[in-house]
Structures are given as structure tokens and as C-alpha cells.
N, C-alpha and C positions, 0 to 999 in steps of 0.2 A: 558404443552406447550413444554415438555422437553421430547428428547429420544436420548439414549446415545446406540453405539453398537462399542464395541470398540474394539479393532482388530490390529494384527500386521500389522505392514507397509512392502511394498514389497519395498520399496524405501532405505533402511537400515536401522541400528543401531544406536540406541541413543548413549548418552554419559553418564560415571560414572556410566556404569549396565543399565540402560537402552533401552527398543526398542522405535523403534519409533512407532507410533500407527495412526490410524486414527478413525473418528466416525463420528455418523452423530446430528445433533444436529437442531431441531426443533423452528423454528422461531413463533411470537405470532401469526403472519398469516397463521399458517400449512403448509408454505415453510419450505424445508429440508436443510440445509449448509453443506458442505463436509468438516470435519477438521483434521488437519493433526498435528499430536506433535511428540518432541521428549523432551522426559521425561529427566528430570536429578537426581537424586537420594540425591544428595549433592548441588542443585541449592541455592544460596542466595536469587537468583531476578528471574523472567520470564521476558520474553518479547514476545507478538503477533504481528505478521507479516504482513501487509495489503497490498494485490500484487495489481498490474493493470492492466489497460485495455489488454481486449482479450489475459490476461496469468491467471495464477493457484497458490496456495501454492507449488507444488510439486518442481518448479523453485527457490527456495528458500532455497535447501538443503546447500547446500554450505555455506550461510550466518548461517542457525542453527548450522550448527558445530561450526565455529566459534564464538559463543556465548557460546555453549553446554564446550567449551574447556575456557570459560573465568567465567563458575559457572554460565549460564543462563539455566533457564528451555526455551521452547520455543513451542507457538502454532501460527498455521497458518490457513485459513480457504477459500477454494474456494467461492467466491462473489457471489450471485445470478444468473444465467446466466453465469456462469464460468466454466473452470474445471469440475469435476466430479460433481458439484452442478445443478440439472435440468431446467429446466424452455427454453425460449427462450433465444437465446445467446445475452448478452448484453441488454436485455428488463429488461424494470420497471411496476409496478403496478401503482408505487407511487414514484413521484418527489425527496421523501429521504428516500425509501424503505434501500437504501444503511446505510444511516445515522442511521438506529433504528436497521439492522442486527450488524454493529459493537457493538453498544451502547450492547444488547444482548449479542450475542459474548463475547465481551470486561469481562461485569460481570459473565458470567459463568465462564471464566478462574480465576476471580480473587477471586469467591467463592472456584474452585476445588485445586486451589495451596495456598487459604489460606492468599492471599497479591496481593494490586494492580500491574499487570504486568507493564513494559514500553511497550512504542508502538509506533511501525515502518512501515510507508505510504513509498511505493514506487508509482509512479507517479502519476494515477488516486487514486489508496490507498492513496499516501500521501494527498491529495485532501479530500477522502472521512474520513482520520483519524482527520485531522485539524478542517474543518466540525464540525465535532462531536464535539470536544474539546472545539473549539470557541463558539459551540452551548451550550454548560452547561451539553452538556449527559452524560458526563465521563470526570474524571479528574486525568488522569493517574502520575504517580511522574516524567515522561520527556518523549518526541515525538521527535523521529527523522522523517525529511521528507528527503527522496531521490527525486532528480529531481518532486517535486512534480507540478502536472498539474494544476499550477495559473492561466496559459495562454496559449492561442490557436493559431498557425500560421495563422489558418482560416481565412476566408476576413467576414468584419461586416455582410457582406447582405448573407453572409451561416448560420451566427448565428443568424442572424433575421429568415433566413427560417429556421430553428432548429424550435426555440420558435413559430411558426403557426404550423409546423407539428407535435409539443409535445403536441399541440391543439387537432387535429384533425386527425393525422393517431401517435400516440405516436410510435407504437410498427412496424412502419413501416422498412421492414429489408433493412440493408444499409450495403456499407464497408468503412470503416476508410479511404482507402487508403492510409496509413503510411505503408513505406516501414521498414521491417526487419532489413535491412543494417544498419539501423541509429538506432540498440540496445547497440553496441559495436564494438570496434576494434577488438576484437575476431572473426574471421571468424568462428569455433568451436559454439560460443555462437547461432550466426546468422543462421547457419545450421541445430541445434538443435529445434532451435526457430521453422523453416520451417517446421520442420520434426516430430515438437510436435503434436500430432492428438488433443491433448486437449487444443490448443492455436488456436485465433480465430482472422479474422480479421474484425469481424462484429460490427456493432452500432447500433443502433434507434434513433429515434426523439429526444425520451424522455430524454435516457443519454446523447449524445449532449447537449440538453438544460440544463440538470443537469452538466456537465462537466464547457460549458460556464459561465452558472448561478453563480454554485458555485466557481468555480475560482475567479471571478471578486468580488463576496460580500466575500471572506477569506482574499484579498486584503485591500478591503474597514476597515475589521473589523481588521486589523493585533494588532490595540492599543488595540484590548481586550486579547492578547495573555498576559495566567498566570502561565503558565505552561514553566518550564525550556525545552528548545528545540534546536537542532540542527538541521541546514540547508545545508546538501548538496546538491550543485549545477553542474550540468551538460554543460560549459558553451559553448561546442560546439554539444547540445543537438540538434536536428533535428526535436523531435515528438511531446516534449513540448517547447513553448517559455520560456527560462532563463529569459527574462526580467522579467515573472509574481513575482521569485522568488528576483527578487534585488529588485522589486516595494513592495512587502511585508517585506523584510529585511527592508526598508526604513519607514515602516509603524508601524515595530515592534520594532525598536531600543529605543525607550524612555520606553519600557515597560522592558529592563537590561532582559529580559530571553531570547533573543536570540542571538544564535553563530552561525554566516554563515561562510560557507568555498566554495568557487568557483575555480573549474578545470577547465579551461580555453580550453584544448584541450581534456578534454573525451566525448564520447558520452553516452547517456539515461541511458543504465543499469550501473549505478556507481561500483555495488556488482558487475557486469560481467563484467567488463571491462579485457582489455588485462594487463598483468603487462609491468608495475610497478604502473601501476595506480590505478589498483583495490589496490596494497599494497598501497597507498597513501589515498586511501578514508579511507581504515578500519585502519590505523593510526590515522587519526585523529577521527572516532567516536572511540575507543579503549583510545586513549589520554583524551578526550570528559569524555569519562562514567569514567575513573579512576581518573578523577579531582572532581569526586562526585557530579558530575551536574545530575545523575540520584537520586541523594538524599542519 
């Protein structure tokens, strides 16, 4: 079920001797995942990186140094429909195709480094890592979620026509229409964003109704969270609703594993943000992980 082709990365150089590499790695359904690492030689902990809607691992380089540079190994891996990974962009087979590629994913990394990695959901990621988690597939030693996608701006009767056409046209091609602008105060971040060929602004039925869906039952279920985790929040976020994330904080406080932190005025990409803010988020997961709450 397994095939590994592993190769230098054009994206640059690991850390501590290190390149960074990419491969491709075979899912039980003979779907192909695009993954992308940057090895550390001297790493204590890994961590796997779980991006979002209509972006890629490659977007992610920045935040790997930054772990590569605090003793983390680090892998990352384009989602179905993503990225370098084939298929139709943003299409499902199966309602938690997303949910058993991580679960997959998840243990090969933690067979090839030898230890369970941490694991890190940005937006729809943070959505599709929790998911899993909450579900009993993987149970990593701490989740961090960035602005994760609890909740949707959307009006109810888009999300009711979601779930008919996850029915009956799943794979029907659609666009998000979520504007770029509301990634970062970074105008740099936004330009790149636009100008990525491998960043997408497309949907389906299907994911919708999985986006929706699962948002609302990670909420519902937040008193099964058992897993020490952090919560950053986006709280002048544009693409996902902040509320989903304070109604799950609310959900998850009797269960003592979770730590929210809420920036009031960044937008979506936390890791992208313009400084001093982006230095204010990776303070506090950096404060976060050296308080030993990754174990």
C-alpha cells in the first residue's frame, strides 16, 4: 500500500545537515499523497503539518524552519486534491477520505522517525487534524490548531444546499469565493498567495458538506478532547468564523487540555501574518511547547 520515492527538495535546505526531501506515499485506496520534509539530524520531537483549503505543504516552509531551529524534525504532506497531490481539486471520494489519509500519513511518519510526531491543523487542516483526533484514529502527545475552520460565514440554507448536492452531484466543481486579502496583513503573503499556480480557489458539494458537517459535530464533541492542545485564534479572521473556535474553547474547558490564545486584530494566516504579530503567535506556541505541554 506503501511507495516511497524520495528526493531533494527544490524548496531548500533542512536543518542540523539536513535537506529537505519530498516523496510520494500511497494511500489504502491507491491515491498518491505528495509529502514534503525537512529532516533534522539531531531532532528530539517531529511535528506534521496539516495545511488548508485550496493551499499546499510547500506554504509552510517558514513555520518548518522555525521548529527545524528549536530541535523539531518536520513533515508535511499535500491533501487529496491539493498541491502537487492529483485527483480533482478539492473533490472527495468519501465524506472522511481526508480523515483516514491523515490517520495514514500520521503513522507512517511516526513509524519512519521512530516516535509519535505533534500535529499541527491550519484552518481546514486544523478541522481535518481535530477530526481525526476526536475520532480515536490517532493520538498524537499535543495539537495545535491555527484558526481552525469550526465555522462557516455561510448562510444555513447554503449549507443545507451543500448537504443535497453532496447527495447527488458531490463532485460538482464550484469556487469558495473567499477572497485572498483576508489571508494577512501582509500584502507579500497575499501576492504570493495569487501568484501560486499550485493554490486553488475551488470546492465541491462534498467538501463543503464535510467542512460544514464537521465543524459543527468537533464543536458538539469538544468534552471528548484528551489530548493536550493549543488554540490559536484569528479573531479578525474573515474566511473562518472565530466564534466556531470560542464555542469549542467553551466546550473544551472542563476537559484542563486546552490553552486558547485570541488575537484580536490578525487575520487567517496566524504563521503569515505581518509582524509583530506573526512574532506574537510563535511566542506563545514556542512558550506553549517549552512549558512541556507537548509532553
Amino acid at each position: 500500500m506503501e511507495r516511497r520515492e524520495q528526493a531533494r527538495s527544490t524548496a531548500g535546505g533542512g536543518h542540523a545537515g539536513g535537506q529537505a526531501t519530498t516523496a510520494w506515499l500511497t494511500m489504502p485506496d491507491g491515491r498518491s499523497l505528495y509529502l514534503r520534509g525537512w529532516p533534522n539530524a539531531s531532532a528530539h520531537d517531529a511535528v506534521l503539518i496539516v495545511h488548508g483549503l485550496g493551499e499546499h505543504s510547500g506554504r509552510y516552509e517558514q513555520l518548518a524552519h522555525w521548529f527545524l531551529a528549536r530541535g523539531y524534525a518536520v513533515r508535511s504532506y499535500d491533501q487529496r486534491g491539493h498541491g502537487h497531490s492529483p485527483g480533482q481539486r478539492a473533490a472527495l471520494r468519501h465524506g472522511d477520505d481526508l480523515l483516514r489519509d491523515l490517520a495514514f500519513v500520521y503513522q507512517d511518519y511516526a513509524s519512519s522517525f521512530g516516535k509519535l510526531p505533534l500535529l499541527l491543523g491550519h484552518s481546514m487542516g486544523g478541522l481535518v487534524a481535530l477530526r481525526t483526533v476526536l475520532d480515536g484514529r490517532i493520538l498524537p502527545p499535543a495539537l495545535i490548531l491555527s484558526s481552525p475552520a469550526l465555522r462557516t460565514f455561510e448562510a444555513p440554507w447554503l449549507q443545507r444546499l451543500a448537504a443535497v448536492l453532496a447527495r447527488v452531484l458531490p463532485n460538482l466543481p464550484l469556487r469558495t469565493g473567499l477572497s485572498p486579502d483576508g489571508l494577512s496583513h501582509d500584502a507579500k503573503v497575499v501576492e504570493d498567495y495569487r501568484n501560486d499556480p499550485l493554490c486553488s480557489g475551488a470546492i465541491t458539494p462534498r467538501m463543503a458538506d464535510f467542512l460544514f458537517r464537521g465543524g459543527a459535530s468537533s464543536i458538539a464533541d469538544a468534552w471528548r478532547l484528551t489530548v493536550p492542545t493549543l488554540l490559536l485564534v484569528a479573531g479578525s479572521d474573515r474566511l473562518v468564523d472565530p466564534s466556531g473556535s470560542r464555542a469549542f474553547a467553551d466546550g473544551a474547558w472542563a476537559t484542563k487540555q486546552l490553552t486558547s490564545r485570541f488575537f484580536d486584530t490578525l487575520f487567517h494566516e496566524l504563521f503569515n501574518e505581518a509582524e509583530t504579530g506573526r512574532h506574537q503567535v510563535l511566542a506563545q506556541l514556542g512558550e506553549w511547547l517549552r512549558r512541556g505541554a507537548a509532553g
